[in-house]
C-alpha positions, 0 to 999 in steps of 0.5 A: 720490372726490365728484363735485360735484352740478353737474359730474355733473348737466351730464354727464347732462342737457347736450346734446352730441354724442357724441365731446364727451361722451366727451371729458368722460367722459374728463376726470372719470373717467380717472384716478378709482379709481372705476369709470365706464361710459356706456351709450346706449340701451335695448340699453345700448351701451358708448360710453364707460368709464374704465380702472378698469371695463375692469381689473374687467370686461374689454374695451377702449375698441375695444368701444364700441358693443358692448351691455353684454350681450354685452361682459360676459355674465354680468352677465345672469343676476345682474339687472344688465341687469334693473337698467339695464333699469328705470333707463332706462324708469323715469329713477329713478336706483338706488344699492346697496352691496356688490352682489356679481358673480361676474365672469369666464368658466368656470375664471376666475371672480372673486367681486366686491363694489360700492358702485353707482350708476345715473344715467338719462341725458337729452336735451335734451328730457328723455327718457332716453338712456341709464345712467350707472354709476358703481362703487366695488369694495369687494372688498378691504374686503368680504374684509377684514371676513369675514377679520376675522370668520372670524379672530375666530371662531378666536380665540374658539375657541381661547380656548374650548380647542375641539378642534384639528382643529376650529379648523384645519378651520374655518380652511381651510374659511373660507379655502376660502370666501374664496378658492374656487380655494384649497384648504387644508392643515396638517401638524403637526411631530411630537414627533421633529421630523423629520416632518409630519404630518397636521392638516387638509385637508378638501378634499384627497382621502384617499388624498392626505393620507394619502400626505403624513402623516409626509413627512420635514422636509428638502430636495426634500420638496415645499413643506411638507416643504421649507418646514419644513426651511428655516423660510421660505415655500416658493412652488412655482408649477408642480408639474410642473417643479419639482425639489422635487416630484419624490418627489411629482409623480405623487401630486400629478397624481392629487390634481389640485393643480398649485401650492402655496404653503407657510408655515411655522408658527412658534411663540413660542418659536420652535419648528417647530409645521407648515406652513400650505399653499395649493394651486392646481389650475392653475399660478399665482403667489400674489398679495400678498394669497394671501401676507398671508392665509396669514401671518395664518392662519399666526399664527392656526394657531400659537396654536391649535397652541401652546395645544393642546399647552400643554393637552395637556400640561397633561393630560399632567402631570395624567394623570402626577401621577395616575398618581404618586399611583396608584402611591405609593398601591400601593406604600404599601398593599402594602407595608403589608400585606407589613409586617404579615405576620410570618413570613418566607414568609407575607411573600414569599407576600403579595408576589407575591399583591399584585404580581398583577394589578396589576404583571404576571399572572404573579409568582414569587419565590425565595430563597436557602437557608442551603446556597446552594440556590435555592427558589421560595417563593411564586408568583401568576396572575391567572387559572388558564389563566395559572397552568398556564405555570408548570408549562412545563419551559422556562419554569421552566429559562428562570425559574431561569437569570435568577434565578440571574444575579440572585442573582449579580449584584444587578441587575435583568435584563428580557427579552423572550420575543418571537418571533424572525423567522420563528420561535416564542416561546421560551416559549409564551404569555410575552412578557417578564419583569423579575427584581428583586432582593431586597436588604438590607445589600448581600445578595441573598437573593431574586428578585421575578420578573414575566411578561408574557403581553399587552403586554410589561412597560415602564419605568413598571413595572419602576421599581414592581417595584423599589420594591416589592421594595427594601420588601418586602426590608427586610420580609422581613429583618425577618419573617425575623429576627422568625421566627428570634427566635420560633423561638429562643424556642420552643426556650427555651421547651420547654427549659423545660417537660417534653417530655411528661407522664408516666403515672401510674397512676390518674391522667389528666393533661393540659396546655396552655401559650401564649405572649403576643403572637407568642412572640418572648420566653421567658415565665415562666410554667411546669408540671411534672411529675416522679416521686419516691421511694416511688411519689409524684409531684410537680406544680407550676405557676408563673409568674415576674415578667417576661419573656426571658432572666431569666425563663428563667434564674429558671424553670430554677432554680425547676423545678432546685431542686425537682427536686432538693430534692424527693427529699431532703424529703419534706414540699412546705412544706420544698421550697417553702422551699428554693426560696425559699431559693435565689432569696433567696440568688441574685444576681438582680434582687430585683425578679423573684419566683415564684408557685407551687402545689407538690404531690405526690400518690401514688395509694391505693385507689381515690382520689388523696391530693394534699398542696399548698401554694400560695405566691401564686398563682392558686388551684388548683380542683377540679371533682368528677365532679358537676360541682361546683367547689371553690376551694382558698383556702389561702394563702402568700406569693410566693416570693423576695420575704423571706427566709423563705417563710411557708404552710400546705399543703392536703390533699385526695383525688381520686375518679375523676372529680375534678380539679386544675385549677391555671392561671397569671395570664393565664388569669384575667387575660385582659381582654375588649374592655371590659376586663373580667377573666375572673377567677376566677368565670368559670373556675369557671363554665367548669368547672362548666358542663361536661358529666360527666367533660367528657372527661378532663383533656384535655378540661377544658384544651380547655374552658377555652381556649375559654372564655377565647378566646371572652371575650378573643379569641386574642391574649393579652398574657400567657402561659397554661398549665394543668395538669389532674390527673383520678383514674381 
């Protein structure tokens, strides 16, 4: 509202008689929203004032004549009496703007905010009379602003992503500052949506808000939990009498709060976030602006609400796909390293050494024997007091009922060893296990067991163990089958070599033989040794193109052959020649052929006569007692590859301490990692460099398998054998 300057001039310096000047007063001011107030004297006498001043500071027109001072004392400790004090002895007039008074007796107290002016009021001499006060209150646009202010500080904050408790205590503490006889309190709705629990209420006593988080969401549960079951404000201005309260009414005495108002939290999506609640410590109805500011602050508290549970779940998906990552990485490094174990025990053992720690501190695993029996095969502990439970009766009988089940059933079974109340574990110092099965073409033939001995076993890793065992399974099978092929081969193997080499007077013999790779193939390479007529003896070595089965077939008939023709020929050419013969005249593959070195020998004197004929093969060496090593270079053309065998025999005699020393192509062939062959100059120089007799026959094979594995390493991709003859 503006006063025109003349109009308000003339009601400060015109002469009139009181009751007229009141009249005038009236007419200007009373129905002005601004506040007015005449006073007269230097005691600042109430003599006139419009309605708007008696609804701000009280009283009524019958207090005219009353001095300012006492009508409204405690405007005297805030400078305003001060302030008309100067206006009147000085006749300066003072203007200020959101002046703040704190109005209102003990307990009633109401904050204020003014836009001032004071006018000095004179005589018709010019002296000054008395103060025209004339007030706009901009409380209203003054708590607009620091709403505003404290709205955008939140706002800020959520955009920040600033920790929730934070951004929901600094609300309540702003609107605690805006509104002092307010205090402030959120609950969350929980994940069950069947509870509230505590968010913010940092002027509640502890004990309060402890008692209130988890209060249920439903009818007659104070005003939050009600106003959360009903989805609408609550208003509850008397806690003493309303029927609501009454679960609560005696915590709420003890916390001092007589009233409370309560605004549901309402997210986009519609979905219960909390409650958003007022408390009074007297009882009181809310105003209209108690209720806009707490639906603003409502709105306010459910973008903060929603953005941290947008976040927290985005931490959660991350910490999820972490967690996947994490797993998938274990999975596929153990079941890496369970893959490249070869052998079925070796596999099962590398199981459960991995599954500890990670899966559980305690893992065994058993399989089911051929006969139908049950054997533990491998078992792991994190730390050796943990290792000691297995030795426990009821553990294992507990262990061995589950696995059973398993066996039978094919399914995963889990239980928990807890303690039953008022009892003792059942299994001292286990508090749960899980039993997987170990399938593979819908067979069972083991069980992953893991045991707990802290937190018990959950879903995350039971699912892990599942996965584990369903690769491990399928490793397993195949390490089994891999074991079983290898043993199939070892057997065909030895059927074609001889059990053990005999003994022959004068002479020392020794032989070696190792399959490539892992053994899973019968080899062609061969040795034997066998007696003759006349105290001769005969000896060969061999090594057939190929490997499996047609190679077994064509050693056999090469070792057959010779065995039989030998006792008929007396000359090694002709049974040489016979062998040839035979593998000409087989039906096998023209592609397989043989080399061989064939010998007899027969002890005279004090030496060995040997008599040999080499048909394409490693050339035989022999190494005097001296240490020097001689190369037999005689030569003769494969066997089975013409009709005809075409060679020349070899003669010479072993003193004692003289070897033979006749190895196949995969001694001299073994390839360092350069690539480079061992060849024949380095198994002389193996030989050569040998002390003395070097220890026998036995002790020349073990020289030259060392040799040959310090220069290729122990994997071979070509079988190896030797045979040493030394004289005595």
């Amino acid at each position: 509202m503006s006063l025109q300057p003349d109009r308000l001039g003339a009601v400060t310096t015109s002469p009139r008689s009181p009751s007229r000047r009141t009249e005038e007063y009236g007419d200007l001011f009373d129905q002005a929203p601004v506040i007015f107030v005449a006073l007269g004297g230097s005691s600042h006498l109430l003599e006139a004032a419009n309605p708007a001043f008696f609804e701000a500071f009280g009283g009524s027109r019958t207090d005219a004549g009353t001095p300012i001072g006492e009508l409204v004392p405690e405007l005297a400790s805030q400078g305003v009496l001060e302030r008309l004090d100067a206006v009147y002895r000085t006749g300066t007039a003072f203007r200020a703007r959101g002046a703040r008074l704190l109005l209102g007796g003990p307990g009633a107290e109401r904050e204020g905010f003014f836009d001032f002016t004071y006018e000095p009021r004179r005589d018709p001499v010019g002296g000054v009379d008395g103060v025209i006060v004339i007030a706009v209150e901009t409380t209203v646009y003054h708590h607009a602003q620091l709403l505003a202010a404290e709205q955008r500080i939140l706002l800020e904050q959520i955009a920040r992503d600033a920790p929730l408790d934070d951004i929901l205590t600094g609300m309540a503490r702003a609107i605690e500052e805006l509104s002092p006889n307010l205090i402030v309190s959120v609950l969350l709705a929980d994940a069950d949506g069947g509870h509230l629990r505590h968010g913010t209420g940092p002027d509640l006593p502890d004990f309060y808000n402890e008692a209130i988080d988890g209060i249920p969401i439903g009818a007659d549960e104070g005003s939050c939990g009600t106003a959360a079951h009903l989805r609408v404000p609550v208003i509850v201005t008397d806690i003493a009498t309303d029927h609501r309260w009454e679960r609560y009414r005696e915590l709420a005495a003890r916390a001092g709060v007589a009233a409370c108002w309560s605004t549901p939290i309402i997210g986009t999506d519609d979905r219960l976030l909390g409650t958003f609640a007022m408390y009074h410590r007297a009882p009181k109805a809310p105003e209209e602006t108690d209720l806009a500011l707490s639906a603003a602050f409502a709105r306010i508290a459910a973008l903060a609400i929603e953005r941290h549970q947008a976040m927290e779940a985005g931490r959660a998906a991350q910490e999820r796909e972490k967690e996947a990552r994490e797993d998938l990485a274990f999975v596929l490094e153990a079941s890496t390293a369970i893959t490249r174990e070869p052998h079925f025990a070796d596999c099962l053992q590398c199981l459960a050494r991995l599954a500890v720690p990670t899966l559980a501190p305690l893992c065994s695993v058993h399989v089911r024997e051929d006969d139908g029996r049950t054997r533990l095969i491998a078992m792991a502990a994190a730390t050796p007091a943990e290792e000691d439970l297995f030795a426990s009766p009821a553990l294992r009988e507990r262990i061995d009922t589950a696995v059973a089940r398993v066996l039978a059933s094919g399914a995963t079974r889990t239980d928990r060893a807890g303690v039953p109340p008022g009892g003792r574990p059942a299994v001292p110092g286990v508090t749960g296990y899980v039993c997987v099965p170990l399938r593979v073409r819908g067979r069972t033939f083991g069980v992953l067991t893991l045991l707990a001995t802290g937190r018990p076993l959950d879903g995350h890793v039971i699912a892990l163990a599942e996965e584990l065992a369903r690769r491990a399974a399928s490793s397993a099978d195949n390490a089994h089958q891999f074991s079983n092929r290898a043993q199939l081969a070892r057997e065909l193997q030895a059927g074609l070599l001889p059990p053990e080499l005999p003994r022959i007077p004068g002479a020392d013999l020794a032989a070696s033989y190792y399959p490539a790779g892992e053994g899973l193939e019968v080899g062609g390479d061969f040795y034997d040794v066998f007696p003759l007529p006349d105290d001769r003896w005969a000896f060969m070595i061999g090594d057939v193109c190929g490997r499996g089965a047609p190679a077994a077939t064509i050693t056999g008939m090469v070792r057959h052959t010779a065995r039989a023709a030998a006792r008929l020929l007396h000359d090694p050419a002709d049974v040489v020649i016979a062998i040839n013969d035979a593998l000409a005249g087989s039906a096998l593959d023209a592609d397989y052929f043989v080399s061989l070195v064939y010998g007899e020998l027969r002890h005279t004197g004090p030496h060995l006569a040997l008599e040999l004929i080499r048909a394409g093969h490693v050339p035989p060496f022999v190494r005097r007692g001296d240490g020097t090593v001689e190369q037999l270079v005689q030569s003769g053309l494969l066997l089975g590859v013409g009709p005809e065998f075409d060679g020349t025999a070899c003669r010479l005699d072993l003193a004692p301490g003289d070897s033979l020393v006749l190895v196949t192509d995969g001694i001299t062939e073994a390839r360092s990692a350069d690539g480079e062959f061992f060849d024949e100059h380095r198994l002389a120089d193996a030989l050569h460099g040998l002390p003395g007799t070097a220890g026998g026959a036995a002790g020349l094979i073990e020289a030259v398998h060392a040799a040959v594995t310090a220069f290729a390493g122990r994997s071979t991709p070509d079988d190896q054998a030797a045979l040493v003859i030394t004289a005595t």
